[in-house]
C-alpha positions as CSV (number, residue, x, y, z in Angstrom):
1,X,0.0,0.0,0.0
2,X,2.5,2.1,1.1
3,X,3.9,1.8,-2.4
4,X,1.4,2.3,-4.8
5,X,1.1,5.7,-2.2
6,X,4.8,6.7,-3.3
7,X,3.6,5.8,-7.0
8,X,0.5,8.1,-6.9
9,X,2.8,10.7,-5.2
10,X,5.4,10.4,-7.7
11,X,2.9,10.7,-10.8
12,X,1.8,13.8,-9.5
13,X,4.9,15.6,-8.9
14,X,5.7,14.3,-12.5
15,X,2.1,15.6,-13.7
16,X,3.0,18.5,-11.5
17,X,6.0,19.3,-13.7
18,X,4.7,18.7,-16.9
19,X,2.3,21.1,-15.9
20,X,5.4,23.8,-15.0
21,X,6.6,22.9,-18.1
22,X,4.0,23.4,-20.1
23,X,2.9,26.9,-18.8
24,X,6.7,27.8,-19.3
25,X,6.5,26.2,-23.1
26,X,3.5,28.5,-23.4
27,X,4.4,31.2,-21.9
28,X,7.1,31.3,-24.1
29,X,5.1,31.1,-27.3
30,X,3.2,33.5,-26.3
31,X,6.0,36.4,-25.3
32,X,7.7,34.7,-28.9
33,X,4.3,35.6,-31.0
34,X,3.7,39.2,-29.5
35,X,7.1,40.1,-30.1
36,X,6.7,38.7,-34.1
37,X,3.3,40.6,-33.7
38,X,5.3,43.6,-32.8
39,X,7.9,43.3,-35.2
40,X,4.8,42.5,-38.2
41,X,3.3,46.0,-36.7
42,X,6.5,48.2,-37.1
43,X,7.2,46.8,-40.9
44,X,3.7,47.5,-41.7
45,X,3.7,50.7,-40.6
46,X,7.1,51.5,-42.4
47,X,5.6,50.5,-45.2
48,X,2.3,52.7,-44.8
49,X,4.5,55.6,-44.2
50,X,6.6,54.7,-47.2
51,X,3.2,53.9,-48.9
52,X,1.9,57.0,-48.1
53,X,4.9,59.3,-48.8
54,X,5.2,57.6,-52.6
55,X,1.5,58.6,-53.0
56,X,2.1,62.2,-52.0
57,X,5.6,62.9,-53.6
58,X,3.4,61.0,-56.8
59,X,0.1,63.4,-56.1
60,X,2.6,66.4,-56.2
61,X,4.4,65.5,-59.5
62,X,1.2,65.2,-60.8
63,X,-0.1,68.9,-59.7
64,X,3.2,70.3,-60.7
65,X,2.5,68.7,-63.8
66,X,-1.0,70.1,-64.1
67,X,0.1,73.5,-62.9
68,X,3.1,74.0,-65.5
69,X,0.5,72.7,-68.5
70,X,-1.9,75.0,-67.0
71,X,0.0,78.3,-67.1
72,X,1.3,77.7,-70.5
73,X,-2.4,77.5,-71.8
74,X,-2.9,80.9,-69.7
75,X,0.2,81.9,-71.8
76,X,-0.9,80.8,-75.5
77,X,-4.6,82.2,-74.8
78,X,-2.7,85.7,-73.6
79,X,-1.0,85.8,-76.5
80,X,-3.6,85.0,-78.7
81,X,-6.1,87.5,-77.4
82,X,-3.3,89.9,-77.6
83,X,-2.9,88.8,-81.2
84,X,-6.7,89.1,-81.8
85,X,-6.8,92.8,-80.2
86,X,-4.4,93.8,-82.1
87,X,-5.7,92.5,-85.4
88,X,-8.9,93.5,-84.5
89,X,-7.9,96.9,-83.2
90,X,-6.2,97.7,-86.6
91,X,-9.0,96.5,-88.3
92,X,-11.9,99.0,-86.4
93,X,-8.9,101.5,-86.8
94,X,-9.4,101.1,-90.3
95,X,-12.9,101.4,-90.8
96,X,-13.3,104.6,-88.3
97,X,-10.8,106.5,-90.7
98,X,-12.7,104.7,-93.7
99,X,-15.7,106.0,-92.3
100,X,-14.0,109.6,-91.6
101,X,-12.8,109.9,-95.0
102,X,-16.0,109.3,-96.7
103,X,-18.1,111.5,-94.3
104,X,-15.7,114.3,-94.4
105,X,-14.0,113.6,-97.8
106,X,-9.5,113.3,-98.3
107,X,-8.9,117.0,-97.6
């Protein structure tokens, strides 16, 4: 009896360690995934930043882009309405004095 006591004693300290071990084995997966959790966190949001930076560096190309195109259409119309003023200008210029003449003759 006294026996089969030790026995049932010993199995539970040996269940008892197991158990230890186990929560340590645990334990230790656990603080093992939250740090590769925290790593996964860090490169992701290095690579939103970067992300994000690419987008906006890209976004203001593209304005610059718009903005030089823009103000050379602002230039060609400019000189184009100057053109047409000026062609037109001559033009009523050349009728008043058309107009002059024949009211009040060539003297």
């Amino acid at each position: 009896m006294q026996e089969a006591l030790e026995k049932i004693q010993q199995a539970e300290q040996h269940n008892q360690e197991l158990l230890a071990l186990t929560k340590r084995k645990i334990h230790d997966y656990e603080q093992q995934q939250q740090a590769t959790l925290s790593r996964l966190q860090k490169e992701y949001k290095a690579e939103v930043a970067t992300f994000i930076q690419e987008k906006e560096l890209e976004e203001s190309t593209k304005l610059n882009t718009c903005k030089e195109k823009l103000a050379a259409e602002v230039m060609t119309m400019k000189q184009h309405l100057a053109e047409s003023y000026e062609k037109n200008a001559q033009a009523a210029i050349a009728q008043v004095i058309e107009k002059v003449l024949k009211t009040y003759g060539s003297h």
